[in-house]
NUROLO-573516 format. One record per residue (C-alpha): residue in three letters; chain; x, y, z. Coordinates in steps of 0.05 Angstrom, whole numbers. Last residue first. Layout:
> rest:kette:u:v:w
> Ala:A:X:Y:Z
...
This chain:
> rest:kette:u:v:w
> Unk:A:722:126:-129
> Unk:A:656:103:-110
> Unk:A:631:41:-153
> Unk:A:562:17:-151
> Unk:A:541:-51:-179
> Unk:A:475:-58:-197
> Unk:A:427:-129:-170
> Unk:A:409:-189:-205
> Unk:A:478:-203:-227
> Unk:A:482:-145:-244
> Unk:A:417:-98:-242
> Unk:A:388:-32:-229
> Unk:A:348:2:-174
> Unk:A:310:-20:-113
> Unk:A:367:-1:-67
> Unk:A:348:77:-63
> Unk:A:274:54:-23
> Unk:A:215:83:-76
> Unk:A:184:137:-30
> Unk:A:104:159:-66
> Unk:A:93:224:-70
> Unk:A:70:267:-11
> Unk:A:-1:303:-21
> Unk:A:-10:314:52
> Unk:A:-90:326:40
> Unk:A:-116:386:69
> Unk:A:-161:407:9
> Unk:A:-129:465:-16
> Unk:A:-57:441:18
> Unk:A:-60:383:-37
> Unk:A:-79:436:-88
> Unk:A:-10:475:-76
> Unk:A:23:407:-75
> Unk:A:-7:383:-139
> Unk:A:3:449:-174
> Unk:A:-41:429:-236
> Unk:A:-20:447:-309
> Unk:A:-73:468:-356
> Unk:A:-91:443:-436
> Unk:A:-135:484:-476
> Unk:A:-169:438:-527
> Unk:A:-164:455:-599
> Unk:A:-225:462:-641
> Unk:A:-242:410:-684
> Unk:A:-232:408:-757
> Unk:A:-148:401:-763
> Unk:A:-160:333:-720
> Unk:A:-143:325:-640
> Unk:A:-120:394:-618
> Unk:A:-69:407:-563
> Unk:A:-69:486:-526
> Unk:A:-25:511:-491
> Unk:A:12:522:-411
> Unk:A:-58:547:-385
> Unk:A:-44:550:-300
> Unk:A:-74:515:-243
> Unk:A:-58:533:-166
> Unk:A:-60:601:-182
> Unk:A:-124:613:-141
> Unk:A:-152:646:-197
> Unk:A:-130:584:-248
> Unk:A:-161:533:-196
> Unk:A:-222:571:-203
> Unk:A:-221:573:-281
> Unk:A:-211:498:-276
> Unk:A:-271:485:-233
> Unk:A:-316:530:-280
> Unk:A:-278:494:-344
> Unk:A:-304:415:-315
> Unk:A:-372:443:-301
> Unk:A:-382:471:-381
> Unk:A:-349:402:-394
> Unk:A:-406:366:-355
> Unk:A:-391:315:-294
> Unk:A:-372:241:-295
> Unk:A:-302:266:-258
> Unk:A:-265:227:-299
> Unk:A:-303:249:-367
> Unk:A:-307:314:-348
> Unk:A:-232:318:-329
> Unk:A:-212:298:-394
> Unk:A:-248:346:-435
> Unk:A:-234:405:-390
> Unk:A:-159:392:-418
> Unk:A:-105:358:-359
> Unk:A:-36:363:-347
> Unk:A:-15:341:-272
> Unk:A:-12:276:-284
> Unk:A:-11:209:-238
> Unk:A:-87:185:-260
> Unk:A:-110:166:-197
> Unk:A:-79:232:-160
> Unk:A:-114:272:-204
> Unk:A:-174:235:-189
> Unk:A:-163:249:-111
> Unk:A:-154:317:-116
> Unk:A:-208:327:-169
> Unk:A:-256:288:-114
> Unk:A:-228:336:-60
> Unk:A:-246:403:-110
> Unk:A:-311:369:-115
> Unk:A:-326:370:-45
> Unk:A:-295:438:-16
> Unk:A:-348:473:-81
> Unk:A:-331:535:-50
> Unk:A:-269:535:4
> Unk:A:-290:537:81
> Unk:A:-253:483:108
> Unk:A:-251:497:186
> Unk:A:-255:423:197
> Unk:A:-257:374:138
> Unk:A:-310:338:108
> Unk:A:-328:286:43
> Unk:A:-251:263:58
> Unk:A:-222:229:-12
> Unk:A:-222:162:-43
> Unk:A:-225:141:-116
> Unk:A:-237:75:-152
> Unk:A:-230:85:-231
> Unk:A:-197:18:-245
> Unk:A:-266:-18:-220
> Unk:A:-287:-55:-155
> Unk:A:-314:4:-121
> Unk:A:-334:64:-146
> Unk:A:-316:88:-109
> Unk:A:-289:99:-39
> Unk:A:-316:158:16
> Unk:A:-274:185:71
> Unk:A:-324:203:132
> Unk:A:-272:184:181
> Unk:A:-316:113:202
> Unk:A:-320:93:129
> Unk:A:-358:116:67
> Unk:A:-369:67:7
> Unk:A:-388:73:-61
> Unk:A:-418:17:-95
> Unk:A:-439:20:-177
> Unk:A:-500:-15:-216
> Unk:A:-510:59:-246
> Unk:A:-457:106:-233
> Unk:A:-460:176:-197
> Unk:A:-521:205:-168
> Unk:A:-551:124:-151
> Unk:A:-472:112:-117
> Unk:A:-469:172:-86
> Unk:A:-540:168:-52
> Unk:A:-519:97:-29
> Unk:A:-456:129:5
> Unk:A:-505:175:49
> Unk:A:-547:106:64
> Unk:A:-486:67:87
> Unk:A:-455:124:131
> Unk:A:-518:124:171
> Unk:A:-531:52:176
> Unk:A:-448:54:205
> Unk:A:-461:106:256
> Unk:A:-527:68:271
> Unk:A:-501:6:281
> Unk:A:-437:36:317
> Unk:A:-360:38:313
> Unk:A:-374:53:238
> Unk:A:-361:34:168
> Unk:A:-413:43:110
> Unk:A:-427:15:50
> Unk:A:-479:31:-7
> Unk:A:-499:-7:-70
> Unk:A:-544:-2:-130
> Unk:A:-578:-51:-159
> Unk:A:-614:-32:-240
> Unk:A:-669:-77:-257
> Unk:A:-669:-114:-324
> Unk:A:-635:-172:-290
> Unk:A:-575:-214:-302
> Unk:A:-521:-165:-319
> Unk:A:-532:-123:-251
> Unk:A:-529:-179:-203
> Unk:A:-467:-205:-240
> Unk:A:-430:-132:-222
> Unk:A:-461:-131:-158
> Unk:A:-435:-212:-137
> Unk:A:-364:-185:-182
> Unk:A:-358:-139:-130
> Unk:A:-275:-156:-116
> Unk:A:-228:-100:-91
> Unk:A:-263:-91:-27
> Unk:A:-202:-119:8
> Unk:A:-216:-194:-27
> Unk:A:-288:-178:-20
> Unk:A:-302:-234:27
> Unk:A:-247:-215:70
> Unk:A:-260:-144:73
> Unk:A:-337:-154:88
> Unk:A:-317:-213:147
> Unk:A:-264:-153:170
> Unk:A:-303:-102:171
> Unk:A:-366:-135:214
> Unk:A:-429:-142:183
> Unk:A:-497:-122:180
> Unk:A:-545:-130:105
> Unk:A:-599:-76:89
> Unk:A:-650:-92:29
> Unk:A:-686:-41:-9
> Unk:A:-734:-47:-52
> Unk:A:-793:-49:-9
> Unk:A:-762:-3:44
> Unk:A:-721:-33:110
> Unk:A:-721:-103:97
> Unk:A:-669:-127:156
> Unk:A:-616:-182:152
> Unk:A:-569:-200:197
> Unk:A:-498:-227:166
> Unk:A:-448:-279:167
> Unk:A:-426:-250:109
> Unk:A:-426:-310:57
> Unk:A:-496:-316:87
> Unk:A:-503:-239:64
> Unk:A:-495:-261:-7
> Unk:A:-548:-314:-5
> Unk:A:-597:-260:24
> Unk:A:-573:-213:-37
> Unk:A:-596:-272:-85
> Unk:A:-658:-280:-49
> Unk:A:-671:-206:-56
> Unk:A:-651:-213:-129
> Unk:A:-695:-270:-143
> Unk:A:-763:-236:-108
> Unk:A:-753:-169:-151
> Unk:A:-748:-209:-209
> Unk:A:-815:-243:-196
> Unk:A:-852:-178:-175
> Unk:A:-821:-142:-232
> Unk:A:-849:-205:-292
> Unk:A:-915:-196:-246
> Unk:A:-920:-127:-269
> Unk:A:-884:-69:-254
> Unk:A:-853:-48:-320
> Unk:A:-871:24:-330
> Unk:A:-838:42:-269
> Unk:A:-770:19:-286
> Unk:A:-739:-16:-224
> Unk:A:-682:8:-188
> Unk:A:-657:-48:-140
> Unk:A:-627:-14:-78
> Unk:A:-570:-52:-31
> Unk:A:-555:-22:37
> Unk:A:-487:-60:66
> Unk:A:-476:-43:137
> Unk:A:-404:-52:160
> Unk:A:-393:-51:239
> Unk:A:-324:-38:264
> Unk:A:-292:-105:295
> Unk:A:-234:-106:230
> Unk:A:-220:-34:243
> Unk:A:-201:-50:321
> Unk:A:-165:-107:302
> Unk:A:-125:-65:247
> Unk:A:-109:-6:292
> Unk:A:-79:-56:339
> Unk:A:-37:-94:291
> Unk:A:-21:-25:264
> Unk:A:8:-4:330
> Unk:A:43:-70:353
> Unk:A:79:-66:274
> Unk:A:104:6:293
> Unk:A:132:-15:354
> Unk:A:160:-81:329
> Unk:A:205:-29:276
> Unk:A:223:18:339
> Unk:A:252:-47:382
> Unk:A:289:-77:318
> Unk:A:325:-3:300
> Unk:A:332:9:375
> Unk:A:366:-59:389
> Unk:A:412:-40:328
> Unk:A:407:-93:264
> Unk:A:473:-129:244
> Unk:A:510:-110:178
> Unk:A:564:-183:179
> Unk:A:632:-171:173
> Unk:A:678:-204:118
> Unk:A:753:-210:116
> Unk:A:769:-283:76
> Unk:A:770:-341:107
> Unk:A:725:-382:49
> Unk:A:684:-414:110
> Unk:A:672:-340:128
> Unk:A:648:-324:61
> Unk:A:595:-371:63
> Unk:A:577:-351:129
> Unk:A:569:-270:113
> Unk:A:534:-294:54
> Unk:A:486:-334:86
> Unk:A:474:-278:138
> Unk:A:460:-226:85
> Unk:A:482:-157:114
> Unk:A:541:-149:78
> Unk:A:612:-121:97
> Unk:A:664:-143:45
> Unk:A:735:-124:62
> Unk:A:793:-99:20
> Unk:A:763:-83:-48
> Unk:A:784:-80:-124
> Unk:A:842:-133:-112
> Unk:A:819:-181:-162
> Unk:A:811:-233:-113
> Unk:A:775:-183:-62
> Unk:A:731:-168:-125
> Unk:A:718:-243:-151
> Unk:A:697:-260:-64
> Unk:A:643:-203:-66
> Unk:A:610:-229:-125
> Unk:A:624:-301:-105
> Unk:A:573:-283:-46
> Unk:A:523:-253:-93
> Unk:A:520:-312:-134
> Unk:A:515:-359:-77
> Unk:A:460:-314:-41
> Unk:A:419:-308:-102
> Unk:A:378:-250:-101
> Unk:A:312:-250:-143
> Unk:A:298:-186:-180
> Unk:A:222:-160:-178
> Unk:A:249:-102:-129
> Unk:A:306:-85:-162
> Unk:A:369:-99:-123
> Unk:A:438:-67:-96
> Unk:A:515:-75:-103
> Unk:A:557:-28:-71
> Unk:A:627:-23:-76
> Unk:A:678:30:-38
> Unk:A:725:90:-47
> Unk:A:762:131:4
> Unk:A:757:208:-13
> Unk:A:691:209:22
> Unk:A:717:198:91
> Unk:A:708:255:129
> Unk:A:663:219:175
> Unk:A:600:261:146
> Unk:A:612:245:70
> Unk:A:629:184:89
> Unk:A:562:176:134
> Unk:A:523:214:77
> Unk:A:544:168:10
> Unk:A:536:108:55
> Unk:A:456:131:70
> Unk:A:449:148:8
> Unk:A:464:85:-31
> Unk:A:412:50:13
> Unk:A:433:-19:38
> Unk:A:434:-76:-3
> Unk:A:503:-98:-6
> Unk:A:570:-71:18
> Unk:A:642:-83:-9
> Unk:A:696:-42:22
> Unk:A:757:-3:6
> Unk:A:801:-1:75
> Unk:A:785:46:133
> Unk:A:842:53:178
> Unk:A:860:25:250
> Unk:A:850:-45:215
> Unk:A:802:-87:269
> Unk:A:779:-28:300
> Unk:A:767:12:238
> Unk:A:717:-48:218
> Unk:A:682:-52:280
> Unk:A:674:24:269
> Unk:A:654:17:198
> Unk:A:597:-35:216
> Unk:A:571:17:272
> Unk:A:563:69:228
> Unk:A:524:35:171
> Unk:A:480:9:232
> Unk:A:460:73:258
> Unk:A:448:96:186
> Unk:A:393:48:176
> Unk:A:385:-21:147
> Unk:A:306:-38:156
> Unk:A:277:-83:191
> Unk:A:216:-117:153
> Unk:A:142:-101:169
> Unk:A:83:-132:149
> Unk:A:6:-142:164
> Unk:A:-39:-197:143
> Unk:A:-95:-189:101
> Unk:A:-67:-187:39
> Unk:A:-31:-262:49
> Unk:A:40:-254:36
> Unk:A:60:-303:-19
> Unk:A:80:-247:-72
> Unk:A:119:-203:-26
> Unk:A:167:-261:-9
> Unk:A:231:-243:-42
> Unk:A:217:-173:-28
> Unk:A:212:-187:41
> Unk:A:274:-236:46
> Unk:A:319:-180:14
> Unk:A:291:-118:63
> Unk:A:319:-150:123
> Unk:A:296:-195:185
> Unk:A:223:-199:160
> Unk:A:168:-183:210
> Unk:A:99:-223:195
> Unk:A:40:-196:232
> Unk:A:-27:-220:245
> Unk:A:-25:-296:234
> Unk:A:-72:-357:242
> Unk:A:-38:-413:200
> Unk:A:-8:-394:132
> Unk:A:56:-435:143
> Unk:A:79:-466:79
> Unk:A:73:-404:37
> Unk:A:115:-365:80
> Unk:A:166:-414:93
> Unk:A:169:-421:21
> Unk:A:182:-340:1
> Unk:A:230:-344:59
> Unk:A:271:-395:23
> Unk:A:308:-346:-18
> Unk:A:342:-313:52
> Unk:A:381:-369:58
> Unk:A:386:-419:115
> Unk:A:323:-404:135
> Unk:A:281:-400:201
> Unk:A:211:-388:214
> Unk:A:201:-368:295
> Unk:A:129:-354:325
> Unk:A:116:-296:366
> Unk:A:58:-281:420
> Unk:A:56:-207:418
> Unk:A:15:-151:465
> Unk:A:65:-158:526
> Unk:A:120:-128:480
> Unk:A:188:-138:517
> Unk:A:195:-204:490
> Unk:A:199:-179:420
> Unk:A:272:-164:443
> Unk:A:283:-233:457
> Unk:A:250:-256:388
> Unk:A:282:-202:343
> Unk:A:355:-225:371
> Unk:A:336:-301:371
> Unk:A:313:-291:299
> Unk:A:370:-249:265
> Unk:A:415:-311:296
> Unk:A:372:-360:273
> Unk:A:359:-333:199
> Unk:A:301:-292:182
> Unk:A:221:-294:191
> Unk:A:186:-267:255
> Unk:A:108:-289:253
> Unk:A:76:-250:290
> Unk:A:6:-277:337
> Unk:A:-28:-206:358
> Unk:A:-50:-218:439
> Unk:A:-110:-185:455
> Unk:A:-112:-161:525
């Protein structure tokens, strides 16, 4: 079995409790990083990039704090502050009190306190909540004397936060505080998750990766300027594939095949974001290099998927590299701010023009609107306005697009009709989930690096 090496990052106490209930995971060999305050994670990140597969944060705060330093590569999880753990705070609080007093939280999600008073009958009680942007940094001195200046101006009873630092600060001050602790559940669920996309990502990074690159030559030019050129780029692309660790075959004159594994490719490419080695091929010589990727459990699964997604590239972009992985989901054009994905099959899917109405899908998604002219979508798509109108007509039969005006650029030209997308409606279309994005409730707005929330 392979083992996945996690990094579990928090304080001591958050630690021991992860660590002995990691211990229950044959699959995970954990290491321990331990801060005093949750603004050292960032550091204790940075410090120890050693062979890793999984870092698991105690709490939200010291994964946002380190976001920046975690490696791309390397998975991560944080454990969350769920309802289960909202209920269980107030209980150890009603125990102590035999009533519920005003208290002061931090960071947890505004709706799930809103729903558990609302629930427990307790909504006419009032409490404090402070909460954090993303980008904000949280101070754990500031934030305790935060707390502390409200139960000396008598605006709250007890403070219940779910930074350990805090918690101890404020417990050397002897005032009523109770730490937000994790559930076993809660812990055991979130290592549960991280065990199956440490899997899934071992098993991606093993797939095979061929790499077909195809130098485009003009016809008229084949002399022994072409024959010399020719020889440089293929000894440029052979340099390239050492990067790769790769094997090498000549398949057609002008093309030249390099195998890989995923993970070397990813790696090298900085998560396929960086073809600056195409991009430079394609500024130096006259000829034109085209490239094709493709994923697979299998050489010739892979070889296959690599020569359909060269195709795309030569029909779509010049000098461009489109990719198509093991679930027949093709990428491109790589390396550029117009990089689209979408399925190029799906089962039982018997819609005209299925293909293009997935590439629309995934443009639209790109772009985050849903108001687009015929003008617009030619130019993203790379396809003719007349084209552009025929798909838009068709979305407007199936009522999934509809003409809400018209916009027009100068008094001379002739105005543009503008249509409105159902997203969802074209999601279902093309079998895509078509979700929108879940920004976490405590990412909001600041004081003192965070918002404070007052329920009266």
């Amino acid at each position: 079995m392979v083992k996945l090496n996690v990094f579990i990052i928090g304080p001591r106490p958050l630690v021991n409790k992860i660590s002995k209930i990691a211990c229950e995971f044959n699959e995970l060999r954990t290491k321990s990083l331990i801060y005093e305050k949750a603004e050292e994670s960032a550091i204790l990140v940075r410090e120890h990039q050693e062979l890793k597969d999984i870092y698991i944060f105690a709490g939200p705060t010291p994964f946002f704090i380190s976001k920046g330093e975690i490696p791309l590569d390397v998975i991560s999880y944080f454990i969350p502050f769920e309802g289960s753990d909202i209920y269980r705070i107030l209980l150890e609080i009603y125990e102590k009190y035999l009533r519920y007093p005003i208290i002061s939280f931090d960071i947890v999600e505004p709706y799930y306190i809103e729903e558990i008073y609302e629930e427990m009958g307790i909504s006419r009680i009032p409490y404090r909540l402070i909460t954090f942007k993303e980008e904000e940094t949280v101070d754990s001195d500031l934030l305790a004397g935060y707390h502390f200046n409200l139960l000396k101006e008598g605006k709250v009873h007890v403070v219940a936060t779910t930074l350990n630092s805090v918690y101890e600060r404020l417990m050397a001050l002897h005032v009523p505080v109770f730490l937000i602790k994790h559930t076993n559940a809660n812990i055991r669920e979130t290592l549960r998750k991280a065990v199956l996309s440490g899997q899934r990502q071992k098993k991606e990074e093993a797939q095979i990766t061929v790499l077909q690159f195809k130098m485009i030559f003009n016809e008229r030019e084949r002399d022994e300027q072409f024959l010399k050129e020719r020889h440089l780029i293929k000894q440029r692309i052979l340099e390239y594939g050492n990067l790769l660790f790769s094997g090498t075959n000549f398949s057609e004159e002008d093309i030249i095949t390099l195998y890989t594994t995923r993970g070397v490719f990813e790696k090298v490419t900085n998560r396929r974001k960086d073809f600056s080695f195409l991009n430079d091929l394609n500024k130096l010589f006259t000829a034109t290099v085209n490239l094709g990727i493709g994923y697979a459990d299998t050489a010739e699964s892979a070889a296959y998927n690599a020569r359909n997604a060269l195709e795309f590239s030569i029909r779509e972009k010049k000098g461009s590299s489109f990719l198509i992985d093991a679930e027949k989901r093709i990428y491109g054009p790589l390396g550029t701010v117009e990089t689209m994905n979408y399925p190029l099959q799906k089962s039982d899917d018997n819609n005209q023009n299925s293909l293009t109405l997935r590439k629309f899908y995934a443009w639209l998604s790109m772009i985050q609107k849903k108001d687009v002219t015929t003008r617009e979508l030619s130019i993203g798509m790379n396809t003719s306005e007349r084209h552009a109108a025929r798909i838009l007509k068709g979305l407007c039969e199936k009522k999934i697009a509809r003409i809400i005006g018209k916009e027009t650029m100068n008094q001379k030209g002739r105005p543009r009709i503008v249509y409105e997308i159902d997203y969802a409606e074209l999601a279902k279309l093309v079998n895509e989930k078509g979700e929108q994005r879940y920004v976490p409730d405590f990412l909001v707005t600041s004081h003192i690096g965070g918002k404070s929330m007052e329920k009266k």
